[in-house]
N, C-alpha and C positions, 0 to 999 in steps of 0.2 A: 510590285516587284518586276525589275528589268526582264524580259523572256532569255532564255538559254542559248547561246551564240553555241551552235552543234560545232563538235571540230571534224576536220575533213579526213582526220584519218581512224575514226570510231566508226563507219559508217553500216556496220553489220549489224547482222540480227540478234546475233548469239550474245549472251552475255555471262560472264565466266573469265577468272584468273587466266595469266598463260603462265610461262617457265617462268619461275626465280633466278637463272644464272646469269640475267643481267645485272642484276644488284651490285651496285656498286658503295663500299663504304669508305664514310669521312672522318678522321679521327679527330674530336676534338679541344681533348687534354683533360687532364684532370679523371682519365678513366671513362670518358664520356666518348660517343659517335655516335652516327646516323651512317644509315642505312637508303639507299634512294632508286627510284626505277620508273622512270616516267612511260605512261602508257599502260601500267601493266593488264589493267580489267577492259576486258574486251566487252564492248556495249555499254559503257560507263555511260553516254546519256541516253542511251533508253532506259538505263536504268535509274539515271537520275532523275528522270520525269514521274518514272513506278513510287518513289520513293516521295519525291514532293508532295505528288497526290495523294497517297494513302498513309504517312507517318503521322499519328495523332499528338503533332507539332505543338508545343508549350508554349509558351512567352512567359519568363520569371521576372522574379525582382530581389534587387537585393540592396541589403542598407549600406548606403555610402555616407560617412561623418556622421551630421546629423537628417541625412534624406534618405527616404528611396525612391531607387534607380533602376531601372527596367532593363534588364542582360539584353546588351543589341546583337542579339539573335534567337534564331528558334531553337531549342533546346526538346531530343527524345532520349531515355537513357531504358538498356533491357537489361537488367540485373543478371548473374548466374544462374541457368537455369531455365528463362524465358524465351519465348520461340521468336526468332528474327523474324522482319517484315518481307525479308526476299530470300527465296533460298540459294543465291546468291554468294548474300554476304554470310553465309553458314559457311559454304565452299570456300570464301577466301579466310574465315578462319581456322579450318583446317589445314587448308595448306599453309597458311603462317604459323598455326601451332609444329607440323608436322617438319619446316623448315629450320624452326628455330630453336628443335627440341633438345639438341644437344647442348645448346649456351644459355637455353632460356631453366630449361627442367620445369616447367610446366607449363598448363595449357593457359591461351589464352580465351576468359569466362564471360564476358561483361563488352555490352558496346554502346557507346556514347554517340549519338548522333546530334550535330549542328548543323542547320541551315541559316547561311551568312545570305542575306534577299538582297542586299546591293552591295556597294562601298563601303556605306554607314555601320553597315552590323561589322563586328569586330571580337578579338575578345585579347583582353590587355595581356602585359609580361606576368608569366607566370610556371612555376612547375608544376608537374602533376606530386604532389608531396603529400597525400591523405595518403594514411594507410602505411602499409609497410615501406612503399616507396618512399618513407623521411629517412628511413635507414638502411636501406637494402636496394642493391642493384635490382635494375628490372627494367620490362622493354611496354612502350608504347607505340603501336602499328596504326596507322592514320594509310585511309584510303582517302582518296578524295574524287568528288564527282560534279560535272558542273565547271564555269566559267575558273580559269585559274585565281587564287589569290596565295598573295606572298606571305610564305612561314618564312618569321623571321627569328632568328638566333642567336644571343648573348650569354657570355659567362654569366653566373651568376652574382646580383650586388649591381647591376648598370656596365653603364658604356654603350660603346656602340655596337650597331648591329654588327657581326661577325661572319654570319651569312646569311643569305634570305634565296630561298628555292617557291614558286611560283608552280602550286599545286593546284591541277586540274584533270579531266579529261581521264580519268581511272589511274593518276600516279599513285606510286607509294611508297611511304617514308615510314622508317621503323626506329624510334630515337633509343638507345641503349646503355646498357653500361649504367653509369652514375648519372647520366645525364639529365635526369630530373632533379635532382640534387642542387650538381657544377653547375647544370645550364639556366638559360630562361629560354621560354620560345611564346608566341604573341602572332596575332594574324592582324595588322595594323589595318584603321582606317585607310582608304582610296577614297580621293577624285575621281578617279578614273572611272570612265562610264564604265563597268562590270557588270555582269549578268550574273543570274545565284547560283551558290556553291554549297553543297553536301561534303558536309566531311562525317566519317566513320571511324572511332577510334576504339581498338580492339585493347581489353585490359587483361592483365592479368588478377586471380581472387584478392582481396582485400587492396585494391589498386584503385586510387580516384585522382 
């Protein structure tokens, strides 16, 4: 696994959410937006070092046609109710819950963690659609920690990319609305020399 390219403007000790009022959102049709704020978690790689080290990181598989195929990435998930690895990422989901309570009407329970170790790991076009999210609006909050890699975004059904925002270094993207639904989003293989990336995805109950 490539080592972690620090960035020069995380360089404290503290590690903790700041304000939410730079959030800035993107409307994307169909009922769908994002939500975005780059920089937000102050110590994002010391904490992404905390979190490399001590996450009891999975490697799955899963059947493709007639094979299986091994998810190229690390994969931790903490169901509702399970105690986070950092207290932390407790802190940023309360202030996400607490932000987004008036549009959202409930908390967010459940946090999916991936570690992408180079280029190679990836994970294809897809919605979050288990669960209530096939019929029901709802928000998915993605921290990200570690070297950036590009989320990329399409309507749903193909085409082409539509946006792609380059998440690292404690930003944060909150997809909403129908956007699981309308949308697709996908963190595409790289060439590019890349160093590893944590991503943290904050759910809502009955939300995969």
């Amino acid at each position: 696994m490539t080592g972690l390219q620090g960035s020069l403007f995380d360089q404290g000790d503290d590690i903790g959410p700041g304000p939410l009022d730079g959030l800035r959102r993107t409307v994307l049709g169909d009922g769908a937006w994002i939500d975005h704020l780059p920089g937000w978690l102050h110590g994002a790689d010391a904490l992404f070092e905390e979190l490399a080290g001590s996450v009891p990181w999975q490697a799955e598989e899963r059947a493709m046609y007639d094979s299986v195929v091994a998810v190229p990435r690390l994969l931790a998930y903490y169901r509702e109710g399970a105690p986070l690895p950092h207290p932390a990422l407790v802190e940023v989901r309360e202030r996400l819950g607490a932000h987004y309570a008036p549009e959202l009407g409930e908390p967010f329970v459940t946090a999916g963690l991936c570690l992408y170790r180079d280029g190679r790991d990836s994970v294809a076009w897809h919605g979050d659609r288990t669960g209530r999210s096939a019929t029901r609006d709802t928000m998915v909050a993605i921290l990200s920690l570690g070297d950036p890699r590009d989320l990329a975004l399409r309507p749903r059904g193909g085409g082409p990319t539509a946006l792609r925002l380059p998440l690292g270094h404690g930003d944060l993207v909150v997809m909403g609305g129908s956007c699981q639904r309308t949308w697709e989003h996908a963190v595409p293989k790289t060439s590019r020399a890349v160093g590893p990336r944590i991503s943290v995805q904050y759910r809502t109950r009955g939300v995969r």
